[in-house]
mmCIF file of the C-alpha atoms, coordinates in Angstrom:
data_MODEL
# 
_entry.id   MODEL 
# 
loop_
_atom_site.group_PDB 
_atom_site.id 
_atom_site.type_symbol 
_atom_site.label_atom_id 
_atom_site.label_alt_id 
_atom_site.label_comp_id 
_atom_site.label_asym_id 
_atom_site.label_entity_id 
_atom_site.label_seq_id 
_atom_site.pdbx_PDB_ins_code 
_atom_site.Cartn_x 
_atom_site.Cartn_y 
_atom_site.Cartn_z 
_atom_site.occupancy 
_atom_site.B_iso_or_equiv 
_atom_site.pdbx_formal_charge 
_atom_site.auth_seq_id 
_atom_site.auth_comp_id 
_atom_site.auth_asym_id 
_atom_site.auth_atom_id 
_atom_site.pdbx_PDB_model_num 
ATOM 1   C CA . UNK A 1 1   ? -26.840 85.382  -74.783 1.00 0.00 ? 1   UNK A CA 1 
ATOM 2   C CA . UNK A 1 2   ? -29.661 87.269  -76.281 1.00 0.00 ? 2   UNK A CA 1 
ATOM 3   C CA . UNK A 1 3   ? -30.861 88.607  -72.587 1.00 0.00 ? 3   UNK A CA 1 
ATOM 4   C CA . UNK A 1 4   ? -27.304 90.178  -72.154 1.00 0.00 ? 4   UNK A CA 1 
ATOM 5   C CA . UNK A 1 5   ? -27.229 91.622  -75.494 1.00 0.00 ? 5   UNK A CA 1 
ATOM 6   C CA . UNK A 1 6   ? -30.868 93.152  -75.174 1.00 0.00 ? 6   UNK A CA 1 
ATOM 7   C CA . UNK A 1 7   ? -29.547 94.241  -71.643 1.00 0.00 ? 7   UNK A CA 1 
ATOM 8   C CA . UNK A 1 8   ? -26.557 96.202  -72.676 1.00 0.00 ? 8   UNK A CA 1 
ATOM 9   C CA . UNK A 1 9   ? -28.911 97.241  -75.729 1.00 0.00 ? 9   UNK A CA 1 
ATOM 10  C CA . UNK A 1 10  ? -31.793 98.984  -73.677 1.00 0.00 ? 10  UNK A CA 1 
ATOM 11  C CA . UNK A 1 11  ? -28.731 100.655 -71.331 1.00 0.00 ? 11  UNK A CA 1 
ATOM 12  C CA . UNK A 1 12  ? -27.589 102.673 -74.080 1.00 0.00 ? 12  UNK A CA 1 
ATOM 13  C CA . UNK A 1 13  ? -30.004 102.936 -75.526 1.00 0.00 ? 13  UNK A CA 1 
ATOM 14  C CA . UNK A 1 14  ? -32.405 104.629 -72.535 1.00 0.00 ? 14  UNK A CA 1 
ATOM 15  C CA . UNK A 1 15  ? -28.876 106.736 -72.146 1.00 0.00 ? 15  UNK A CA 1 
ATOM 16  C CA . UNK A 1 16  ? -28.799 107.781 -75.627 1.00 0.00 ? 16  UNK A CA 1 
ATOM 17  C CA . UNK A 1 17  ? -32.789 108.552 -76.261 1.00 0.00 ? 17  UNK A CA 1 
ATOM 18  C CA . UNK A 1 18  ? -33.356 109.431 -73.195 1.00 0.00 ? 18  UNK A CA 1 
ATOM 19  C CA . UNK A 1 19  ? -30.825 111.868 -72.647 1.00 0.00 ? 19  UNK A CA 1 
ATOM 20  C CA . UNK A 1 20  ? -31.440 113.379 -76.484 1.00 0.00 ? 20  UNK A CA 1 
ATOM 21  C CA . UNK A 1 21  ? -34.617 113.887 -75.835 1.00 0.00 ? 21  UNK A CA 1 
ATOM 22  C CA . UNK A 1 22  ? -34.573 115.954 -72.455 1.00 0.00 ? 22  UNK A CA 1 
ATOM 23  C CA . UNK A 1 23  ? -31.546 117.754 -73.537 1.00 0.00 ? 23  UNK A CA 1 
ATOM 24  C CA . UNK A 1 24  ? -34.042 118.659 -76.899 1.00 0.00 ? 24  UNK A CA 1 
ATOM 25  C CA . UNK A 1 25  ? -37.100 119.238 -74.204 1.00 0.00 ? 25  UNK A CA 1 
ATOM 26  C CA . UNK A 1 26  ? -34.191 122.177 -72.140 1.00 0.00 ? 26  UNK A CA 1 
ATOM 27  C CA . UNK A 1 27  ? -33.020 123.920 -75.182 1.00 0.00 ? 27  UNK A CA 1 
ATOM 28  C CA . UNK A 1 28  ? -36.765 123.967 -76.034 1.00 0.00 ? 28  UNK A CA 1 
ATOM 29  C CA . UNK A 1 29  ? -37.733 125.445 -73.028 1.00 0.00 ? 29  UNK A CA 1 
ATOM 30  C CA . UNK A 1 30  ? -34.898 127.766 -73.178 1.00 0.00 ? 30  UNK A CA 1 
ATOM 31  C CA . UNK A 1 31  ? -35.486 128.910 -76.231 1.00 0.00 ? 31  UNK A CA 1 
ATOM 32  C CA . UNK A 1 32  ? -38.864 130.428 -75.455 1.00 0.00 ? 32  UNK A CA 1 
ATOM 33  C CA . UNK A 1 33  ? -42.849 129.597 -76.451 1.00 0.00 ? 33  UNK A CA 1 
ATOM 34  C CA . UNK A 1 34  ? -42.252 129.142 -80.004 1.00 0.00 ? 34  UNK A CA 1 
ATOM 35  C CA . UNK A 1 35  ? -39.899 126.362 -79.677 1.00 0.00 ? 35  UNK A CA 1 
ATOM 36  C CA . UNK A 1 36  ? -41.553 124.663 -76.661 1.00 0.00 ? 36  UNK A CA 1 
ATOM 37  C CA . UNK A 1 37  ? -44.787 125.013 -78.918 1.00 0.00 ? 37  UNK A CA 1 
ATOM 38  C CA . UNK A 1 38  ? -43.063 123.057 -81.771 1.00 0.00 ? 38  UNK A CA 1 
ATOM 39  C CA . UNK A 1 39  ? -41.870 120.404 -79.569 1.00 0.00 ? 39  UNK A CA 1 
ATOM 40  C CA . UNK A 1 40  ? -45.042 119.963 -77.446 1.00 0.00 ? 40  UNK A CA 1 
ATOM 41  C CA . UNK A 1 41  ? -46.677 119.294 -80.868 1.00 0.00 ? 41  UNK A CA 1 
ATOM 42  C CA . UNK A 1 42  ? -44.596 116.937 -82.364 1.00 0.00 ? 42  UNK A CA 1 
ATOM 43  C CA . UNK A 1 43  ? -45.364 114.672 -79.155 1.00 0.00 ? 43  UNK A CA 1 
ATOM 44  C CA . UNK A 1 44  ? -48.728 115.435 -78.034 1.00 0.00 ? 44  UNK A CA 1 
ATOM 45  C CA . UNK A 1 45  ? -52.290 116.790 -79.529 1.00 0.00 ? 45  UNK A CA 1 
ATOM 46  C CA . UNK A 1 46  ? -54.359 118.981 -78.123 1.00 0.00 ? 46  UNK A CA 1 
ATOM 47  C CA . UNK A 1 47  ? -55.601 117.943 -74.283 1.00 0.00 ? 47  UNK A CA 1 
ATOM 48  C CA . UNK A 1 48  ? -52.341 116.272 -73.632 1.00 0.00 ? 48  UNK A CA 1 
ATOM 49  C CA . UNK A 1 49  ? -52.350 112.915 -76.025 1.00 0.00 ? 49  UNK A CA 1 
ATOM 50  C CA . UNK A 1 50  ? -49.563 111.252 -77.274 1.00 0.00 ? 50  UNK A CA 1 
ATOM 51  C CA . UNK A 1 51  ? -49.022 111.414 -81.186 1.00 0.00 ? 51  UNK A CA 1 
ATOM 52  C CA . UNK A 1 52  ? -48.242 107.912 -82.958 1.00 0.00 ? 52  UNK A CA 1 
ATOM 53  C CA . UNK A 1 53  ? -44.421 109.510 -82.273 1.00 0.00 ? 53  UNK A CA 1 
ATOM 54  C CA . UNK A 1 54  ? -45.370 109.743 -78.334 1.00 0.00 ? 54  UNK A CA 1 
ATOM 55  C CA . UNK A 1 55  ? -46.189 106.630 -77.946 1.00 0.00 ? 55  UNK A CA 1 
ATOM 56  C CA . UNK A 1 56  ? -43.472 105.259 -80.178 1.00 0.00 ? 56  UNK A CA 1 
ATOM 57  C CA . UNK A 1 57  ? -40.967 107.063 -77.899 1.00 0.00 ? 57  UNK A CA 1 
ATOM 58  C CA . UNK A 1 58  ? -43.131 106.584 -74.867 1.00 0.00 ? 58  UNK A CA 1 
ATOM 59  C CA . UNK A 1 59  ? -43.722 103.009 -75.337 1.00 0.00 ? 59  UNK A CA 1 
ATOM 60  C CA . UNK A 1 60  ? -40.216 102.001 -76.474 1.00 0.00 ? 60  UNK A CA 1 
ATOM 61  C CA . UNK A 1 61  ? -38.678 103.830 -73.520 1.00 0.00 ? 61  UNK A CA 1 
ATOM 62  C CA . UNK A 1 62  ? -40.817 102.588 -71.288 1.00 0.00 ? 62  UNK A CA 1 
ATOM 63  C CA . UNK A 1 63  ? -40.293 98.430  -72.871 1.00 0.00 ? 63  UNK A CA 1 
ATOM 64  C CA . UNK A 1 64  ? -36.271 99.233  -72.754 1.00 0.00 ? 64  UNK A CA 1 
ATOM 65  C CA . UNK A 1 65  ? -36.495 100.377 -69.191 1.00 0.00 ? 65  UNK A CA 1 
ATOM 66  C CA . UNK A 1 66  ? -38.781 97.237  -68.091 1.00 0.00 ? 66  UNK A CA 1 
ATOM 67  C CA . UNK A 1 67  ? -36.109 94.808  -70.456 1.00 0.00 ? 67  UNK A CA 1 
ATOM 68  C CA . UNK A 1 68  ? -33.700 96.765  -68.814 1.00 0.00 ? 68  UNK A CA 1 
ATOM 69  C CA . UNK A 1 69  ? -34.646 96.324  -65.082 1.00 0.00 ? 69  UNK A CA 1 
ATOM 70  C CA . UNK A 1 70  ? -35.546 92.236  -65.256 1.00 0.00 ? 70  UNK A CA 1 
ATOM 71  C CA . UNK A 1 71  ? -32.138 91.249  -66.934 1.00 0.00 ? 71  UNK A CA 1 
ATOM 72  C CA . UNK A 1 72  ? -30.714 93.395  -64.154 1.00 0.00 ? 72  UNK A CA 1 
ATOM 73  C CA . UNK A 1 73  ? -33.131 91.434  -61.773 1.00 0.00 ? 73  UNK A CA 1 
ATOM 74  C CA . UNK A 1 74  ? -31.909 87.873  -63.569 1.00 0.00 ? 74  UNK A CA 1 
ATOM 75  C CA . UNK A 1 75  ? -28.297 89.326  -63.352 1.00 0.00 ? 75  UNK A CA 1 
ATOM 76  C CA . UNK A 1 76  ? -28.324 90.002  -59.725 1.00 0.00 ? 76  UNK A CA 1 
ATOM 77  C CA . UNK A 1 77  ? -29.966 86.245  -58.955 1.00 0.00 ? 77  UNK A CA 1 
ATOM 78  C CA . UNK A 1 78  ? -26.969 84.878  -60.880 1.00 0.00 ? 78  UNK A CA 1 
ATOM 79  C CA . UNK A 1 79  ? -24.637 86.607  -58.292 1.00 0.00 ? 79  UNK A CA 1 
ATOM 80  C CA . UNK A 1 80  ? -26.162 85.322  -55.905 1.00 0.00 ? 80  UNK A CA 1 
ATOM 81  C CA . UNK A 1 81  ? -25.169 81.847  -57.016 1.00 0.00 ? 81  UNK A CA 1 
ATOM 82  C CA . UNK A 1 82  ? -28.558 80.804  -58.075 1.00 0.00 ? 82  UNK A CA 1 
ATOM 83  C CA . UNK A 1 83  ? -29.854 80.040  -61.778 1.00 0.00 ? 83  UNK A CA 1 
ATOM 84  C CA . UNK A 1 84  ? -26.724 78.353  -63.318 1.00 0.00 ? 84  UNK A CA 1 
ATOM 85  C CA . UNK A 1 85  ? -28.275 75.002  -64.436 1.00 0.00 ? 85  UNK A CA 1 
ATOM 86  C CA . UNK A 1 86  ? -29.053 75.470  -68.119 1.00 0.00 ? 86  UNK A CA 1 
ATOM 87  C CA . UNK A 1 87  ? -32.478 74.869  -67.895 1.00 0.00 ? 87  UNK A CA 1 
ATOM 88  C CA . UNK A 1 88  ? -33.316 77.383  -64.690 1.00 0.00 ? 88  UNK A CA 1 
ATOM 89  C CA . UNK A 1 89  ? -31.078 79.946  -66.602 1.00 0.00 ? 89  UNK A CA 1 
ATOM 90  C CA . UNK A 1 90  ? -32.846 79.281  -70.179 1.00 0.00 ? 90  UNK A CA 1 
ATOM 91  C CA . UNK A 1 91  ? -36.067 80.087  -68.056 1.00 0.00 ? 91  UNK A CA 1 
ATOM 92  C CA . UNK A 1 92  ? -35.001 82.872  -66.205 1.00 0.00 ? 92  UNK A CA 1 
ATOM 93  C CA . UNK A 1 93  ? -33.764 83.937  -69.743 1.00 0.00 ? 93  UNK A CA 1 
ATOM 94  C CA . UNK A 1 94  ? -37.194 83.685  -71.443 1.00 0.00 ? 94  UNK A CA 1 
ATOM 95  C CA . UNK A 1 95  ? -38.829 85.125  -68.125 1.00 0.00 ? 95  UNK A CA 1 
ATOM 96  C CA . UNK A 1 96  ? -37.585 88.533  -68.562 1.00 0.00 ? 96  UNK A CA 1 
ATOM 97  C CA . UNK A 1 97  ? -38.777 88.883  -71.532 1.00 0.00 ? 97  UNK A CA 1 
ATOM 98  C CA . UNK A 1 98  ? -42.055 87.995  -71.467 1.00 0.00 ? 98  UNK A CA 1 
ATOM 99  C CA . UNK A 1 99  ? -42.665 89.897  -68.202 1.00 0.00 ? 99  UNK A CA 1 
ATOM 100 C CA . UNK A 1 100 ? -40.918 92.998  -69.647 1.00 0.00 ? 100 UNK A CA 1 
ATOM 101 C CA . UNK A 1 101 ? -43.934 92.782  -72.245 1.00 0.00 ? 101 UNK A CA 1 
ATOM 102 C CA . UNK A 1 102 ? -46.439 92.497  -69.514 1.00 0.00 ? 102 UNK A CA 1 
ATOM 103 C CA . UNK A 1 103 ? -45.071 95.260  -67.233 1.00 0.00 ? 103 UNK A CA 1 
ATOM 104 C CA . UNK A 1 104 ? -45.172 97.883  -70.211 1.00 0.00 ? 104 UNK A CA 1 
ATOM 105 C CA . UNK A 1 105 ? -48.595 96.597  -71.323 1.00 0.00 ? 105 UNK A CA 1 
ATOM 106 C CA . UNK A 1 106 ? -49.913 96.767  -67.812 1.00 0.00 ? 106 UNK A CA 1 
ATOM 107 C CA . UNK A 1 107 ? -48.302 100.378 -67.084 1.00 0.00 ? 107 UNK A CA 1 
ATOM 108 C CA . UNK A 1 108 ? -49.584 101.363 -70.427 1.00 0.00 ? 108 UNK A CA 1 
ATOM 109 C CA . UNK A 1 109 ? -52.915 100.016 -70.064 1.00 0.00 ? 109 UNK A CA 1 
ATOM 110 C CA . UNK A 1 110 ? -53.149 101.774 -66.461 1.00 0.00 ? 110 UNK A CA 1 
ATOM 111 C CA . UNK A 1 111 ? -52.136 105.263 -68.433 1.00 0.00 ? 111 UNK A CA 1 
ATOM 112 C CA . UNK A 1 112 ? -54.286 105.070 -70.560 1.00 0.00 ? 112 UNK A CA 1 
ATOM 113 C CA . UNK A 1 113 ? -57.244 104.137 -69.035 1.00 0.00 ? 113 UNK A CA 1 
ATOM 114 C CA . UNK A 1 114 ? -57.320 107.052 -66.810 1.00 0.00 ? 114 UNK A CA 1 
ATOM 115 C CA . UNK A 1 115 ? -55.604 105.317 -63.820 1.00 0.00 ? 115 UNK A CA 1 
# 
């Protein structure tokens, strides 16, 4: 239950950040250098690193999109007929989870260490 939950969770919520924040990253750019300045430096420092708010956003987008994409994975098994027994579904449960974590600390680990 908590899978589908955190599933339609990171959906909206990727739709609702995501989209916020490149509509904010347009109207910035539309509205000239001052305004792309501002924006650039709430998110990055000097030499293009992330600010503690970068990462927040980067890394929570980036862990929603990874939850996002293995329930959809686990969800697309169960059409397929497989995964029903409670104990292969309690796995496959747990599973996407815990390789959500991995996948965002392996891509972030791969950013940041220069790829």
């Amino acid at each position: 239950m908590l899978v589908s939950i955190l599933h339609r969770v990171t959906g909206d919520g990727m739709a609702l950040v995501g989209s916020l924040l490149f509509v904010w990253w347009l109207a910035a750019l539309a509205s000239g250098a001052e305004a792309y300045g501002w924006f650039l430096k709430l998110f990055t420092l000097d030499g293009g690193k992330l600010t503690p708010l970068g990462y927040l956003f980067g890394i929570g987008l980036t862990l929603a999109f990874f939850q996002h994409m293995m329930s959809g994975i686990r969800h697309l098994m169960l059409d397929t007929g497989a995964g029903y027994e409670l104990r292969a579904n309690k796995t496959f449960a747990q599973a996407t989870m815990v390789v959500s974590i991995i996948l965002t600390v392996a891509y972030w680990a791969y950013l940041l260490a220069g790829k």
